[in-house]
FIPA-128117 format. One record per residue (C-alpha): residue number from 0; residue in three letters; y, z, x. Coordinates in pm, 1 decimal, padded with zeros to 6 digits, m for minus. Layout:
# FIPA-128117
<rec><i>NUM</i><aa>ALA</aa><c2>Y</c2><c3>Z</c3><c1>X</c1></rec>
...
//
This chain:
# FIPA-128117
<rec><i>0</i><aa>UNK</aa><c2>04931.8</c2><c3>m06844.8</c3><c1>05511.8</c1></rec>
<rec><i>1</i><aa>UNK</aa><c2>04879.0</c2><c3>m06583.9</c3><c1>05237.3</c1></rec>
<rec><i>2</i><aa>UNK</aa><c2>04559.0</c2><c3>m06778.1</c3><c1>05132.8</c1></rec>
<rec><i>3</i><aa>UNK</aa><c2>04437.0</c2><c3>m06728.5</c3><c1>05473.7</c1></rec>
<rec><i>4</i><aa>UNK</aa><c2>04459.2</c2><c3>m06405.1</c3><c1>05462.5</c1></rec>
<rec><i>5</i><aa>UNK</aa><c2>04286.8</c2><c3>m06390.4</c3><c1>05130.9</c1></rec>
<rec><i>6</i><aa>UNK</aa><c2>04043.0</c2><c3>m06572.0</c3><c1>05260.5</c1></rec>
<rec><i>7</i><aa>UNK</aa><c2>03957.7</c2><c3>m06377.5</c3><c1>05565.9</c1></rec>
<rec><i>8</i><aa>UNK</aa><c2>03969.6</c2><c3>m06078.4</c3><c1>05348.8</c1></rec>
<rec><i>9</i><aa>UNK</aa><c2>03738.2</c2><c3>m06220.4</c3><c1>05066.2</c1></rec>
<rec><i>10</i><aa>UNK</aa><c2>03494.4</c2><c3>m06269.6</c3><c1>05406.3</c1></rec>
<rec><i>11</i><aa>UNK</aa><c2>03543.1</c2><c3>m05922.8</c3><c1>05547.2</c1></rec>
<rec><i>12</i><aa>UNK</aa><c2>03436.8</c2><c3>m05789.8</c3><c1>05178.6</c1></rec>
<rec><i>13</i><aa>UNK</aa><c2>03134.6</c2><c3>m05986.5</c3><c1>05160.7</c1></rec>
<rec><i>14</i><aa>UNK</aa><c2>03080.6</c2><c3>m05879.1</c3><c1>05501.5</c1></rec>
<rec><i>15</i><aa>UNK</aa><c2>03064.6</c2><c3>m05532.9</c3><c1>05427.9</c1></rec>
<rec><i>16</i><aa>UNK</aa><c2>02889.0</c2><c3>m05551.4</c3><c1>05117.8</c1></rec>
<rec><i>17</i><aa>UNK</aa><c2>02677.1</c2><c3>m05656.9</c3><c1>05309.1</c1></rec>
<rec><i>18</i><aa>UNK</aa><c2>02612.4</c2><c3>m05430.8</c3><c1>05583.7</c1></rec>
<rec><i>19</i><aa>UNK</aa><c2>02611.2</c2><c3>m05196.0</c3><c1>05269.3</c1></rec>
<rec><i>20</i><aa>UNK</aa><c2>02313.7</c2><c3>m05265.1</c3><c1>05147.6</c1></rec>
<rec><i>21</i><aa>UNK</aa><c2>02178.2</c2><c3>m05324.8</c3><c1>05469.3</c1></rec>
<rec><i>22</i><aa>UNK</aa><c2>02232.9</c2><c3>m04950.5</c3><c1>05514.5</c1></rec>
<rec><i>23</i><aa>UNK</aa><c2>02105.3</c2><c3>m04861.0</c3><c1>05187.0</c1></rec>
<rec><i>24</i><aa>UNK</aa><c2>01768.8</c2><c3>m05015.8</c3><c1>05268.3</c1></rec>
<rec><i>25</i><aa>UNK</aa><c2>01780.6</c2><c3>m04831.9</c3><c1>05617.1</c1></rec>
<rec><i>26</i><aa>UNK</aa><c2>01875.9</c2><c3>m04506.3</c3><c1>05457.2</c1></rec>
<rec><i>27</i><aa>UNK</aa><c2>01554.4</c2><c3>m04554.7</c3><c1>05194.6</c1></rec>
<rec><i>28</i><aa>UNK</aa><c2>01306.8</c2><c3>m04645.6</c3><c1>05475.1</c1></rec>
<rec><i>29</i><aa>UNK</aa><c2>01416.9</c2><c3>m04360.2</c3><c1>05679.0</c1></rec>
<rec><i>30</i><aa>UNK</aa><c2>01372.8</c2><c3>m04084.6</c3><c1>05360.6</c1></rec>
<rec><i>31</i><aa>UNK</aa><c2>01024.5</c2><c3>m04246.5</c3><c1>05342.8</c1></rec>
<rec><i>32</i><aa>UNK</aa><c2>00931.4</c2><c3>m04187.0</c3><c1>05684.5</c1></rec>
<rec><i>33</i><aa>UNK</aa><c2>01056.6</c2><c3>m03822.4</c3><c1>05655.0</c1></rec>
<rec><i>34</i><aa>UNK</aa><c2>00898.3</c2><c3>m03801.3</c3><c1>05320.8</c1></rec>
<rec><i>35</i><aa>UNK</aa><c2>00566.5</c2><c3>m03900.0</c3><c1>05528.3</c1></rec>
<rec><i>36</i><aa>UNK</aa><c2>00607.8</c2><c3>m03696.3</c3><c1>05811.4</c1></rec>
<rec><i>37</i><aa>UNK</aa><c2>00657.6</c2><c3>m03385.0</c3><c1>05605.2</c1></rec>
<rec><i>38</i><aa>UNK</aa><c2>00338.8</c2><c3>m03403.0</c3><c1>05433.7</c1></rec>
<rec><i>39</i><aa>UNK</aa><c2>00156.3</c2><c3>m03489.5</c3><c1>05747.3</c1></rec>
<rec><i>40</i><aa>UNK</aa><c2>00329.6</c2><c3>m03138.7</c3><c1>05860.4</c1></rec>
<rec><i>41</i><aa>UNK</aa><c2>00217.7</c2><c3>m02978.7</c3><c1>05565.9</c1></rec>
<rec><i>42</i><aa>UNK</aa><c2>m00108.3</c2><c3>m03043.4</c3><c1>05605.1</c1></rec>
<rec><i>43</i><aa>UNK</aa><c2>m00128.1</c2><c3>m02998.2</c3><c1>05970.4</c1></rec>
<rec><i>44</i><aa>UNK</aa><c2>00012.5</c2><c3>m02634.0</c3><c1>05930.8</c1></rec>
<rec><i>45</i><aa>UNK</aa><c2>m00252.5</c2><c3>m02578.2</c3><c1>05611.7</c1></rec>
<rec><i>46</i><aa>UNK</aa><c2>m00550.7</c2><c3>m02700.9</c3><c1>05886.4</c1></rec>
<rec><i>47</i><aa>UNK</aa><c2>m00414.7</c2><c3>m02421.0</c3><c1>06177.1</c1></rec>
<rec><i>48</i><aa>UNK</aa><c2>m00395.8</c2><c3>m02176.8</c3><c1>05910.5</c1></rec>
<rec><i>49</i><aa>UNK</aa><c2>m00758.7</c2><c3>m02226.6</c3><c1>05801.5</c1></rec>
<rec><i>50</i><aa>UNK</aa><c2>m00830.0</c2><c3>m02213.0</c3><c1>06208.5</c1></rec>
<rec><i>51</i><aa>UNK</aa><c2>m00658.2</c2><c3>m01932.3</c3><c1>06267.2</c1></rec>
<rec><i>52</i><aa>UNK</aa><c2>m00782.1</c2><c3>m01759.6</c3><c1>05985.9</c1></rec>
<rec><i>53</i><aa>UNK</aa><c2>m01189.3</c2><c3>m01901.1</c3><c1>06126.9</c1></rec>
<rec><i>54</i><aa>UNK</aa><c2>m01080.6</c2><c3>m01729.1</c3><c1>06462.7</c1></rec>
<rec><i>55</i><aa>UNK</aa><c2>m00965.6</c2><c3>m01405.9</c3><c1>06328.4</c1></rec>
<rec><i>56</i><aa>UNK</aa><c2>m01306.2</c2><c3>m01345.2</c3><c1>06157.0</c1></rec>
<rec><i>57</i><aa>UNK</aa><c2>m01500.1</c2><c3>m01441.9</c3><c1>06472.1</c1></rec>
<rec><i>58</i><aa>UNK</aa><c2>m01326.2</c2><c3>m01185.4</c3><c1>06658.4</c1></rec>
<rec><i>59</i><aa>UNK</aa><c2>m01392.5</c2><c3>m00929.9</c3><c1>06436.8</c1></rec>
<rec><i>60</i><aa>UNK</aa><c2>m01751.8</c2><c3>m01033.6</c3><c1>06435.8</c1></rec>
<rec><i>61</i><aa>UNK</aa><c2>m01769.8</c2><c3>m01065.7</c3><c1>06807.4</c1></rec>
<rec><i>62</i><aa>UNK</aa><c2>m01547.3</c2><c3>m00728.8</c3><c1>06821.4</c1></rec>
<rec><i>63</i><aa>UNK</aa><c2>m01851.0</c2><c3>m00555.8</c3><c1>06613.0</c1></rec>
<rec><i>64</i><aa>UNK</aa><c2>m02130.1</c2><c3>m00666.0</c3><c1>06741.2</c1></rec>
<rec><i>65</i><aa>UNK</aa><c2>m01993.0</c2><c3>m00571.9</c3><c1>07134.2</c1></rec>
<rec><i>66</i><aa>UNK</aa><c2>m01948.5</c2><c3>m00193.2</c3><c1>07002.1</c1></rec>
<rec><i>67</i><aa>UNK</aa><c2>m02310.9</c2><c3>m00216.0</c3><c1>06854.5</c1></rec>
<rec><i>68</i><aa>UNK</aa><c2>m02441.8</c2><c3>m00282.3</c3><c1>07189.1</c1></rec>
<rec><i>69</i><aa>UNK</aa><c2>m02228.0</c2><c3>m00068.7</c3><c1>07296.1</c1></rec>
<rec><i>70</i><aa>UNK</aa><c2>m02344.0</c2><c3>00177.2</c3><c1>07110.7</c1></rec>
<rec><i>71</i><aa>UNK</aa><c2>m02702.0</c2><c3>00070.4</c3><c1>07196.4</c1></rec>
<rec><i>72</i><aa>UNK</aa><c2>m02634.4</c2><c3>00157.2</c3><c1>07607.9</c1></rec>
<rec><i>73</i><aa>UNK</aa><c2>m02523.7</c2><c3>00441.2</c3><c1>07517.3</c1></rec>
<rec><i>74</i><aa>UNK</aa><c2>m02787.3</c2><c3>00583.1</c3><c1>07333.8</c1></rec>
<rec><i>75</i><aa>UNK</aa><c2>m03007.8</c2><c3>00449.2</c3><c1>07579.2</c1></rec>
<rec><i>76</i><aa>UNK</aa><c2>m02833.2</c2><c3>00621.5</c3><c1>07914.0</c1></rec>
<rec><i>77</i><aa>UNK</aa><c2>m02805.7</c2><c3>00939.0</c3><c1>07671.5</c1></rec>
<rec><i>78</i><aa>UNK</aa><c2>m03142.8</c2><c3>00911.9</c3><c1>07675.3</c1></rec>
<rec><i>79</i><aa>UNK</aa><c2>m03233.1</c2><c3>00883.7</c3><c1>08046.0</c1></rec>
<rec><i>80</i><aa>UNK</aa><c2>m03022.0</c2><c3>01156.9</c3><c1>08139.8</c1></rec>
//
């Protein structure tokens, strides 16, 4: 009876070893993935600040050349009256 229980034991241990390293390889395929996600992140946050950074200098463009015309009417009803 005790080698039985030895037995079933000895199984349980292997059994758990294992599931062990099953784990282990889980845990390493998972730190990849979030390894691969983070640089995709990284450079998806270094693209939108390029864009936003694109955008910003449009509008002050656009901003500047709306007061020149501005501007421009003004001068020119100035002048009518």
């Amino acid at each position: 009876e005790a080698l039985d229980g030895c037995a079933a034991l000895t199984r349980r241990v292997e059994h758990l070893e294992h599931d062990k390293v099953a784990q282990y390889l889980e845990i390493i395929k998972m730190n990849t993935m979030v390894k691969k996600l983070e640089k995709a992140n990284k450079v998806k946050a270094l693209k939108l600040r390029r864009l936003r950074k694109v955008r910003t200098s449009q509008r002050v463009d656009t901003s500047d050349d709306t007061i020149m015309k501005d501007v421009s009417n003004q001068g020119r009803m100035i002048d009518e009256l």
